[in-house]
C-alpha positions in Angstrom: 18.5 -44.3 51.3 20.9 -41.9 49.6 21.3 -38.4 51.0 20.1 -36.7 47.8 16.9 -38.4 47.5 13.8 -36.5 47.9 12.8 -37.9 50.9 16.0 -37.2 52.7 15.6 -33.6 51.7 12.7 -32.8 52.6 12.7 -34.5 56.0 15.7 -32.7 56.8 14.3 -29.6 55.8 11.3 -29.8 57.4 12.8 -30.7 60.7 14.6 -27.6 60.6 11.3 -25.9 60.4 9.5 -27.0 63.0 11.8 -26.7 65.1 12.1 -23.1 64.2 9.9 -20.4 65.7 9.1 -18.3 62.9 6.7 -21.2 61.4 3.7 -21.5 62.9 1.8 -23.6 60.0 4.1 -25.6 57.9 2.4 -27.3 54.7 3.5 -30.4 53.5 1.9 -31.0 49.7 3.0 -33.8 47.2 0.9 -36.4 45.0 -1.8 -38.7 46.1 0.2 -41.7 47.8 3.9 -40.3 47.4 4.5 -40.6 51.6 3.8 -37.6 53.4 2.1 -39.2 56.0 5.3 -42.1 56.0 7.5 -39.1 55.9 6.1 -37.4 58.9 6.1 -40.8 61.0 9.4 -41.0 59.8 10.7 -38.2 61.2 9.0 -37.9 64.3 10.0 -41.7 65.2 13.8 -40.8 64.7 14.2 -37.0 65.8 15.1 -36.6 69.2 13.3 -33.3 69.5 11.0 -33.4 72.1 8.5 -31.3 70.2 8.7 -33.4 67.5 8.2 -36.6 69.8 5.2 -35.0 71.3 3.7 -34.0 68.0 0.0 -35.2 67.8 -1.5 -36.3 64.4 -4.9 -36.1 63.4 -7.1 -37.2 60.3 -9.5 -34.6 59.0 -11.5 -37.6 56.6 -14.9 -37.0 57.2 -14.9 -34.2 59.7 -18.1 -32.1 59.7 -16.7 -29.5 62.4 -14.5 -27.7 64.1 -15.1 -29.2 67.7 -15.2 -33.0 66.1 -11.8 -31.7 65.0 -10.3 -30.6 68.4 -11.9 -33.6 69.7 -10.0 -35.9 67.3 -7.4 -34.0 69.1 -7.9 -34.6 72.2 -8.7 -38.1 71.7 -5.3 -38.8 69.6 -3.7 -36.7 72.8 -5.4 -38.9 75.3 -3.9 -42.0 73.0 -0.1 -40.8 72.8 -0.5 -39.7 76.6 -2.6 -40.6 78.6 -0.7 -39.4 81.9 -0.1 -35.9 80.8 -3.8 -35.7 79.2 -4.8 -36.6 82.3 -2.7 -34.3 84.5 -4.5 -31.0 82.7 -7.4 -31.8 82.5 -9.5 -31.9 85.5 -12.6 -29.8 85.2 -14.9 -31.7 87.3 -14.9 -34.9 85.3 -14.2 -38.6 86.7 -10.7 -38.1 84.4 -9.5 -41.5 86.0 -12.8 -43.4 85.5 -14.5 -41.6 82.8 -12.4 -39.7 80.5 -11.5 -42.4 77.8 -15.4 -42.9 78.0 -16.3 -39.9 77.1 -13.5 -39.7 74.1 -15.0 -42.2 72.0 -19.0 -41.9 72.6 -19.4 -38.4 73.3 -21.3 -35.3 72.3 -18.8 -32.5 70.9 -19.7 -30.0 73.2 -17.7 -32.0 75.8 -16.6 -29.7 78.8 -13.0 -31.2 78.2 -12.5 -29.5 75.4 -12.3 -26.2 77.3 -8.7 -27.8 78.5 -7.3 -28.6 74.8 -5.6 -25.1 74.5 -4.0 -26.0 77.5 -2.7 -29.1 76.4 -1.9 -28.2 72.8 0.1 -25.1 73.9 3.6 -25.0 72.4 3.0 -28.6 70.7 3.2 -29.3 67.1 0.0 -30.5 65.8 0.0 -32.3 62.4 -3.5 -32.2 60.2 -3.5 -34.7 57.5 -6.0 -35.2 55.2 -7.6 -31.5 55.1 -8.9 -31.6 51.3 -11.0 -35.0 52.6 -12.8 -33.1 55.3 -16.8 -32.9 55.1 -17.8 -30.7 52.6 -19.7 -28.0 54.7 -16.6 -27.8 56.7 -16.0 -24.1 55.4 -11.8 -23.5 55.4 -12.5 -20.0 56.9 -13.5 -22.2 60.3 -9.9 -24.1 60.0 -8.1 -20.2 59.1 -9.6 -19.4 62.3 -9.0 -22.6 64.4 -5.1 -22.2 63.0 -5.4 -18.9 63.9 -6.7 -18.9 66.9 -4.7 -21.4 68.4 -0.8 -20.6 66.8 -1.2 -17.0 67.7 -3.1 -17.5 71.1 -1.8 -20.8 72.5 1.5 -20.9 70.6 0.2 -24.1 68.5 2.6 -25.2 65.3 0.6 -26.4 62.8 2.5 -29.1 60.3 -0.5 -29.6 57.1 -0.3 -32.3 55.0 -2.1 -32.0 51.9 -3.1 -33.9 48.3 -3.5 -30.6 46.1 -4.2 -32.7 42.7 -7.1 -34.0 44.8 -8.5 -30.9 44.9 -11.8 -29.9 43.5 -13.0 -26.1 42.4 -13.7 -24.8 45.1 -11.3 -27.0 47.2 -7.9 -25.2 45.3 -10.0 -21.8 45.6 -10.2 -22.8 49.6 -6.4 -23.7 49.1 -5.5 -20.4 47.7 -7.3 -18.7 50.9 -5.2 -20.7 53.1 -1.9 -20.2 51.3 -2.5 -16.4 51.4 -3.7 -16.0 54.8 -2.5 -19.0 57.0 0.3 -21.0 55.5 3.9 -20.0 56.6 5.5 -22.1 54.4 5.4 -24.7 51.7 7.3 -27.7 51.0 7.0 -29.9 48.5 7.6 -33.9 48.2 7.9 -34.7 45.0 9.9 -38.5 44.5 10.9 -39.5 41.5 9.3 -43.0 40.6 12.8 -45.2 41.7 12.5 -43.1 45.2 8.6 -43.9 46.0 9.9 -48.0 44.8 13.2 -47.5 47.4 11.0 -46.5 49.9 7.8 -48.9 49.1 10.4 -51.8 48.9 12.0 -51.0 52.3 14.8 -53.5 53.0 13.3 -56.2 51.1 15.2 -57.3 48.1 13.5 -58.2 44.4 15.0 -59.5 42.0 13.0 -58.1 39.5 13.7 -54.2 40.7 15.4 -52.6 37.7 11.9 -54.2 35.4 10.1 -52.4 38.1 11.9 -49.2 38.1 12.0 -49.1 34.2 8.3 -49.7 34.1 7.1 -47.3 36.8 9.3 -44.6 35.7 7.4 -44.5 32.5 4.0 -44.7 34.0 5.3 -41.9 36.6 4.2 -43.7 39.5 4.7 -42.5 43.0 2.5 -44.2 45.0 3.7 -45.6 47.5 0.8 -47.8 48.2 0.3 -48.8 44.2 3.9 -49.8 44.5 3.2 -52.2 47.2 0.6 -54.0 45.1 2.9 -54.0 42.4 6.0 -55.9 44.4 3.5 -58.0 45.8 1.8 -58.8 42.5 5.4 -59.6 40.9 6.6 -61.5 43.8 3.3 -64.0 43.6 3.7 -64.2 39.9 7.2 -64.7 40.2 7.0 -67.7 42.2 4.8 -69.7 39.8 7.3 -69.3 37.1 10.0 -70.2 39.5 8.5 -73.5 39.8 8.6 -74.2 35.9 12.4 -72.9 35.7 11.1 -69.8 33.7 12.3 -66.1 33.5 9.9 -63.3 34.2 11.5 -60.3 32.7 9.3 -60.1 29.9 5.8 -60.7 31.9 7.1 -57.4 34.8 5.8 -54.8 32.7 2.3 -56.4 32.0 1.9 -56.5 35.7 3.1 -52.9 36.4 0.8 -51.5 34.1 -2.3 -53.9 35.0 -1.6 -53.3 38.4 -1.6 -49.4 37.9 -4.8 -49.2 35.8 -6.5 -51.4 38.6 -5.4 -49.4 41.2 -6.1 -46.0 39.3 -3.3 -44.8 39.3 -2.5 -43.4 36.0 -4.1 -41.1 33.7 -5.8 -42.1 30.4 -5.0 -45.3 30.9 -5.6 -48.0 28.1 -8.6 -49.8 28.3 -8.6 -53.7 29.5 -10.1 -54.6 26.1 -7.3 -52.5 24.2 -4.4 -54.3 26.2 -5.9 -57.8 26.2 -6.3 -57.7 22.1 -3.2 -55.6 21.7 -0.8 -56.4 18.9 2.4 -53.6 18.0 1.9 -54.6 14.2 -1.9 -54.3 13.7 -2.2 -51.6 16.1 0.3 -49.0 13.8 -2.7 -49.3 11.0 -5.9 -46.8 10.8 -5.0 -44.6 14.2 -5.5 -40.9 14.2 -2.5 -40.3 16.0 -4.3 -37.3 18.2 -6.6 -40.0 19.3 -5.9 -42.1 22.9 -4.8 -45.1 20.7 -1.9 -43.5 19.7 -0.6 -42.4 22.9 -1.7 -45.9 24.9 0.8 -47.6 22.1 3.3 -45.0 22.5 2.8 -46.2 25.9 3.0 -49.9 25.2 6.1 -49.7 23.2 7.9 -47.8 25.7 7.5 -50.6 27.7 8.2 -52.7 25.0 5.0 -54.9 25.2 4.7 -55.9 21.2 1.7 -57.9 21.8 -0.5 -59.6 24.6 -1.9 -63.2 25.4 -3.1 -65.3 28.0 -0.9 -63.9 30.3 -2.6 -60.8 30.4 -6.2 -62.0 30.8 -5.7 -64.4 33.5 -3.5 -61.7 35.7 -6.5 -58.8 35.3 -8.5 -61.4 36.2 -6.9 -62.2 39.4 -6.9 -58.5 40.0 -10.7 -58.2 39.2 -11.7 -61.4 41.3 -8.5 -62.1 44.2 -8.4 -65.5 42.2 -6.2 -66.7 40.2 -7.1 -69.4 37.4 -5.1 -72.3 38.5 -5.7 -74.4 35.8 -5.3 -72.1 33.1 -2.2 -70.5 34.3 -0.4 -73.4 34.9 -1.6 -74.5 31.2 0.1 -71.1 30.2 3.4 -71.7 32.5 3.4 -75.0 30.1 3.1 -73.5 26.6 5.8 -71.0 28.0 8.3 -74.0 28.8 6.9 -75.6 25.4 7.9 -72.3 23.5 11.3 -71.8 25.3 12.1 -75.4 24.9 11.4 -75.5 21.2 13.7 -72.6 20.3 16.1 -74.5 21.8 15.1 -77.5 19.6 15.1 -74.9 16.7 18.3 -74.1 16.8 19.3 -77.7 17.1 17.3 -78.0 13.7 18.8 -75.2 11.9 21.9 -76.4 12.9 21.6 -79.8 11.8 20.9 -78.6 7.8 23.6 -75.8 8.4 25.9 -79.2 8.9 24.4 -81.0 5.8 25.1 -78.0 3.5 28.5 -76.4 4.5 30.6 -79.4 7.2 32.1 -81.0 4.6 33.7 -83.4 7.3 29.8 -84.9 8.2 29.3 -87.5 6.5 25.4 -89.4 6.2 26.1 -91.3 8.9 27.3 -88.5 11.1 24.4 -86.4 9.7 21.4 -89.6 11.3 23.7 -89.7 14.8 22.9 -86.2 15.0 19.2 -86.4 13.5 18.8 -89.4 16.2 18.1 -86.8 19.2 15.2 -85.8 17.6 13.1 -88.8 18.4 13.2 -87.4 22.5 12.9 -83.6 20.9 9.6 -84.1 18.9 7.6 -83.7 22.0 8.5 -79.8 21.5 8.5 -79.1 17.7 5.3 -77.6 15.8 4.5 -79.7 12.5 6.3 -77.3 10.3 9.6 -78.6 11.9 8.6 -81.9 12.7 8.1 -82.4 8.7 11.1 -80.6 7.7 13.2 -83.2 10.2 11.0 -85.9 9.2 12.0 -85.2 5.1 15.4 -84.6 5.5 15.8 -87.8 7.7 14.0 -90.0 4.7 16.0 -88.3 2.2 18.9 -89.7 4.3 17.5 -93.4 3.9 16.7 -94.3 7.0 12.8 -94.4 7.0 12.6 -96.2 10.4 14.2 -92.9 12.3 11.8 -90.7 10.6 8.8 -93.1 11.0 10.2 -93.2 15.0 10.1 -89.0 15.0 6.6 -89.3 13.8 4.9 -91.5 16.2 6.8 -89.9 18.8 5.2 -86.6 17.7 1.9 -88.0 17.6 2.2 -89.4 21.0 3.5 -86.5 22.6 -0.3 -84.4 21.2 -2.4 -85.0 23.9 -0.1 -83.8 26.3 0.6 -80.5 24.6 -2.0 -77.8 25.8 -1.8 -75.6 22.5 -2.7 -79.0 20.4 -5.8 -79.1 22.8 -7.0 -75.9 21.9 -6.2 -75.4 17.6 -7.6 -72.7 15.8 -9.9 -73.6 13.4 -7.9 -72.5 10.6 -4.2 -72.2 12.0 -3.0 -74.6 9.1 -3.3 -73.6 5.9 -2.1 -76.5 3.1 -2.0 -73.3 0.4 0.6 -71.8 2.9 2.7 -74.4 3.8 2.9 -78.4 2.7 3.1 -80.8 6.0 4.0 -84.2 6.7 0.8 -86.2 5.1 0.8 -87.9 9.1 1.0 -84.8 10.9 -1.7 -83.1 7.8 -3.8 -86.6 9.5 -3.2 -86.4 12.8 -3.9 -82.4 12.9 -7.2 -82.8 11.0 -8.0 -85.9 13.4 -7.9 -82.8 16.4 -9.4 -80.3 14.0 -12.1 -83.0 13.9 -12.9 -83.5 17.4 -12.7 -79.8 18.5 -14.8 -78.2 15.7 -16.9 -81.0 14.7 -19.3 -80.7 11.3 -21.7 -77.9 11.1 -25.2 -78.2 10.5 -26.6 -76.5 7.9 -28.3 -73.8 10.2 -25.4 -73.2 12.3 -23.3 -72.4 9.0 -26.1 -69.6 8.2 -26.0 -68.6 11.8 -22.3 -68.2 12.0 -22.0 -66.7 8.1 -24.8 -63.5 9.7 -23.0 -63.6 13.1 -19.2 -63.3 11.8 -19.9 -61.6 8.3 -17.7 -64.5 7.0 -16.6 -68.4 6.8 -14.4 -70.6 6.5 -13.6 -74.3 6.1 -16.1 -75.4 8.1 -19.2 -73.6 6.3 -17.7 -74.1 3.4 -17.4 -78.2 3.7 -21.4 -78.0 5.3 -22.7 -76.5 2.1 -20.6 -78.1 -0.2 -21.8 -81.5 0.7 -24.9 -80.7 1.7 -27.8 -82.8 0.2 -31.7 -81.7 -0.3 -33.0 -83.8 2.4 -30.8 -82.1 4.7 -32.2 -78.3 3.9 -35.6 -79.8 4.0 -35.2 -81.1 7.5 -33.6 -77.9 8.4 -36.8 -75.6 7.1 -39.3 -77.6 8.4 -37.3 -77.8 11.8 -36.5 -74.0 12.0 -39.4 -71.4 13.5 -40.1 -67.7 13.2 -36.8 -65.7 13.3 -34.4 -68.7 12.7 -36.7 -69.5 9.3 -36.6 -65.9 8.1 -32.5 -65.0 9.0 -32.4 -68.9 7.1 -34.4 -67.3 4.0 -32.9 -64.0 3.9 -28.8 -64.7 3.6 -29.9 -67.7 0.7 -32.3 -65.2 -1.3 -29.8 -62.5 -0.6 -27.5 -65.0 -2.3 -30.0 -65.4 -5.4 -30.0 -61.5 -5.8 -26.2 -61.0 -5.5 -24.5 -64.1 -6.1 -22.6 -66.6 -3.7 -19.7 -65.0 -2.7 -17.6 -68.5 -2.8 -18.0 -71.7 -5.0 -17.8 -73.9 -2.1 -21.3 -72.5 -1.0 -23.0 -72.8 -4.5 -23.9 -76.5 -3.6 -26.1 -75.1 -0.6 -27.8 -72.4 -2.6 -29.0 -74.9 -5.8 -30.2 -77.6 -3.0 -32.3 -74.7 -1.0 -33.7 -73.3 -4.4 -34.7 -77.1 -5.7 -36.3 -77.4 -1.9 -38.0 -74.5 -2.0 -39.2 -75.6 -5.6 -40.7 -78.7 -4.1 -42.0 -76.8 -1.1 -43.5 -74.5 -3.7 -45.1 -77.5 -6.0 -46.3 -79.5 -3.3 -49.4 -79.8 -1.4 -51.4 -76.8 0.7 -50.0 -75.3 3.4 -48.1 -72.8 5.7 -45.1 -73.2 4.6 -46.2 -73.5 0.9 -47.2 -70.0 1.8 -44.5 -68.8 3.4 -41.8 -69.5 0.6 -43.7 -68.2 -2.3 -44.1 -65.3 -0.9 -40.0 -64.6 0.6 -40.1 -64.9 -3.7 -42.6 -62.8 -4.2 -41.3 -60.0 -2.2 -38.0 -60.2 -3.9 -39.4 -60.8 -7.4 -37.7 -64.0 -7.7 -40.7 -66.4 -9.0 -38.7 -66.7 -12.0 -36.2 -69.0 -10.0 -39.0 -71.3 -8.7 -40.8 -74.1 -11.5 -43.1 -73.1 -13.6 -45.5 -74.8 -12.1 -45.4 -72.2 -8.9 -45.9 -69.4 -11.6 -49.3 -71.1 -12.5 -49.8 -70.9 -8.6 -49.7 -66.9 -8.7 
C-alpha cells in the first residue's frame, strides 16, 4: 500500500494519538463499509505499543444499557485475557470455575462488574458501532460512562462511528458528543481505487483497472461491496475463460448490478430500467431533471450502450445464488458466434474489396478465396450468407455456392439465436435474401410461432394494441366456418372483447387491408346468426348491433326482426 494513501495516513495519525495523553476519546468517522473497523485491527495487530496491543474492542449493536455495555467489556476482556482478567478480579466469585460462566449467561448486575474500572484503568477501549446501539440507549448515559471512566480511571476511549447512518435525533446525539466528549476527530475517507487496494489484498485480478474505472464512478467504498464485486467478476470471469472470450465489456454490468443489490449507491437505476436499457432510445422523451436522465448519464459513463441477456441472467444469480446454466452457456455461445462472425465479416468485405480494386485476382483467384466460406457459413447471418452466396454464382461456379448454402442450413439447428427468432426480425421490404435462406428462415418462423387462431389474433390485437404478420395472415385467410366455430366456441368475456374490437372495426374502419378479409367474414356470420333460427345467440348479436346502431350492416331480413 502506498504511503500517501488514506489508510496509511490515518493509521499513522491515529497511532500518534493514542498513544498521546492529551486524548482521552479519539473518534474515528468515515462511510458505511470504508474499514474503520479493518483499520483499527490493522493497527493494533502491527504496533508494538503495549497499550495499543491490550486495547479491547467492543460492539455497541443492539445494546440496551450501560452495564450490558461494560459487560461486553468485560467479557471481550476475559476473551483477549483471560489470565490478567482473572488476576483482578476476585470478589468472592469461583473466578477459576465460574467466571466464563457467568460472562455469557448472566444478569447485568453481575458483582464482577464492580472490578472493570480496575481492569480498564489506563487501557484503550475501542467502541464500534455506537449509532447501532438500542434506541433507548440515551447518549447522555455513554457522555457519562466516557466520562466517568477517562477522567476517573484514566480509560482512552478510541469511537468508531458511521455518521451518514445517522438518523435525527442520532446526528443531534452526535453533536452532543462532539461538543462535550470527543477530543478529537479523524476522518477516513478512501478514495474508490484505495477501499479496491485494500478489499483486493494481495490477490491479483486481471480485470482491476475495469473495476477501478467502474467503482470510481459509482463512488464506492465499501469495502465489503467490493468483495462481492471481485468475487462476482472472478466467477463470471471463469465461464468466459472457458469459451476463449474477453470480459472487459461485461465488468461494468457486474459492478453496477452488484452495487444496486448490495445497496450501495444512491438513486440507483431500477432493474427494469437497466434490463431494457438502450443508449439510442433512451436519449428520446426524458425530462432531463427527472432520474432517467441522471441513471443514463450514469450508464454512459460507464459506457454501457445497451443491455441483454447478460444482464438478466447475472441479477438473477444475485436475486436467487443460482446461476442459469443452460441459458448462460447459450449466451457464452451467441457471444463466440458474434465474435467469430466479425471475424468472418471482415473476411467478406475483404473478399469484394479484392473483386473491385486487386487488379492482379483474377476469377479463379477470386473462388480459391470464396472457397473458405463453405467452413465459415456456420457463423454468418443470412444477409451475408446471400451476399457470398450471389457473388459466388455470379462467378459461375453454382456448386460452391449451392455447398455454402446447405452448409448454412445445416449449421441452424445448432445456432441458439436461430432457436429463438423474432417474429418479425426479417423484413423482405427491408432487405432481399437468398430465396433458400427466405425458406429455410420461414421453415423456423413456422415451427416457433405457429398459425394463430382467429381468437388468439383478437386476443393479442387488445393485449399489444397492434399486429403483425401473424394476425395479419389469420384474418386474411380466414374463412366463415372458421368465425362461426370461434363464436359459438367463445363464452362471456372472450365473446364480448371478440364482438367489441370487430364492431369497433365497423364504426372506424380496419386499420390494415390484410384484416378486411376477417371483418366481411364476421359481418356475413353474424348475418346468418342474425337470419337463422331462435336463440341466445340470435339474441346476443342483434343486440351488440343494436347498441351501436349498426342494423344497417346486418340483411334486411334482421331489420324485419326489430
Amino acid at each position: 500500500m502506498k504511503n500517501d494513501n488514506s489508510y496509511v495516513r490515518v493509521e499513522k495519525k491515529l497511532e500518534k494519538l493514542v498513544a498521546h495523553d492529551s486524548y482521552d476519546v479519539i473518534a474515528l468517522t468515515g462511510a458505511w463499509g470504508v474499514g474503520k473497523t479493518y483499520l483499527w485491527n490493522k493497527l493494533k495487530n502491527s504496533s508494538s505499543k503495549e497499550k495499543v496491543k491490550s486495547s479491547i474492542c467492543v460492539s455497541l449493536f443492539g445494546a440496551k444499557s450501560i452495564d450490558e455495555i461494560k459487560l461486553r467489556i468485560l467479557r471481550n476482556a476475559y476473551l483477549s485475557n483471560a489470565k490478567e482478567t482473572r488476576k483482578l478480579i476476585n470478589a468472592g466469585i469461583d473466578i477459576a470455575d465460574g467466571l466464563a460462566k457467568k460472562l455469557f449467561g448472566y444478569s447485568v448486575n453481575e458483582g464482577s462488574l464492580v472490578w472493570l474500572p480496575n481492569l480498564l484503568k489506563e487501557k484503550l477501549v475501542i467502541l464500534d458501532d455506537i449509532e447501532r446501539r438500542v434506541e433507548g440507549l440515551e447518549i447522555q448515559e455513554i457522555m457519562g460512562f466516557l466520562n466517568e471512566y477517562s477522567e476517573g480511571y484514566k480509560v482512552s476511549f478510541l469511537i468508531l462511528l458511521n455518521q451518514e447512518k445517522l438518523g435525527d435525533k442520532q446526528k443531534k446525539d452526535w453533536e452532543i458528543l462532539h461538543e462535550k466528549v470527543i477530543d478529537i476527530e479523524v476522518v477516513l475517507n478512501p478514495s474508490p481505487a484505495e477501499a479496491l487496494e485494500v478489499a483486493m489484498g494481495d490477490d491479483i485480478y486481471k480485470y482491476r483497472d475495469q473495476i477501478e474505472r467502474a467503482i470510481s464512478i459509482l463512488k464506492v467504498t465499501n469495502i465489503r461491496v467490493l468483495k462481492k464485486i471481485l468475487v462476482n467478476v472472478k466467477f463470471i470471469e471463469e465461464k468466459f475463460n472457458k469459451a476463449k472470450l474477453d470480459l472487459t465489456y461485461g465488468v461494468p454490468s457486474i459492478v453496477l448490478l452488484t452495487t444496486i443489490h448490495f445497496r450501495a449507491m444512491e438513486n440507483p437505476p431500477t432493474i427494469d430500467y437497466i434490463e431494457s436499457f438502450n443508449s439510442y432510445l433512451s436519449q428520446k422523451n426524458i425530462n432531463p431533471d427527472s432520474s432517467e436522465n441522471y441513471w443514463n448519464s450514469i450508464l454512459k459513463q460507464l459506457d454501457i450502450s445497451h443491455t441483454d441477456e447478460f444482464e438478466k441472467l447475472f441479477n438473477n444469480y444475485l436475486c436467487s445464488g443460482e446461476l442459469d446454466e443452460g441459458a448462460f452457456d447459450d449466451l457464452i455461445e451467441s457471444y463466440k458466434e458474434s465474435l467469430n462472425s466479425r471475424e468472418v465479416e471482415q473476411k467478406r468485405i475483404n473478399l469484394f474489396k479484392r473483386y473491385y480494386w486487386d487488379k492482379e485476382k483474377t476469377n479463379s483467384d477470386l473462388l480459391e478465396m470464396g472457397h473458405e466460406f463453405i467452413d465459415l457459413a456456420k457463423l454468418m447471418p443470412p444477409s451475408s450468407i446471400t451476399d457470398v452466396v450471389e457473388f459466388i454464382e455470379n462467378l459461375g461456379d453454382k456448386k460452391m455456392a449451392d455447398d455454402i448454402l446447405t452448409a448454412w442450413e445445416d449449421s441452424l439447428a445448432n445456432r441458439p439465436a436461430f432457436q429463438r427468432l423474432e417474429e418479425r426480425m426479417f423484413d423482405p421490404q427491408l432487405r432481399k435474401l437468398h430465396p433458400r435462406v427466405t425458406k429455410k428462415i420461414e421453415e423456423l418462423l413456422g415451427v416457433q410461432y405457429p398459425p394463430l387462431t382467429i381468437y388468439e389474433v383478437v386476443r393479442n390485437i387488445i393485449k399489444n394494441s397492434g399486429w403483425g404478420d401473424r394476425e395479419r395472415n389469420a384474418l386474411s385467410s380466414s374463412t366463415k366456418e372458421q368465425y362461426l366455430d370461434t363464436i359459438k366456441s367463445l363464452e362471456f368475456s372472450e365473446l364480448e372483447s371478440f364482438f367489441l374490437l370487430h364492431l369497433e372495426w365497423l364504426t372506424r374502419g380496419v386499420p390494415d387491408p390484410m384484416l378486411e378479409r376477417g371483418l366481411e367474414n364476421f359481418i356475413d356470420v353474424c348475418k346468418d346468426i342474425v337470419g337463422g333460427s331462435e336463440g341466445r345467440l340470435k339474441d346476443i348479436v342483434y343486440m351488440a348491433f343494436k347498441n351501436r346502431n349498426l342494423l344497417e350492416k346486418l340483411s334486411a331480413d334482421a331489420l324485419k326482426s326489430e
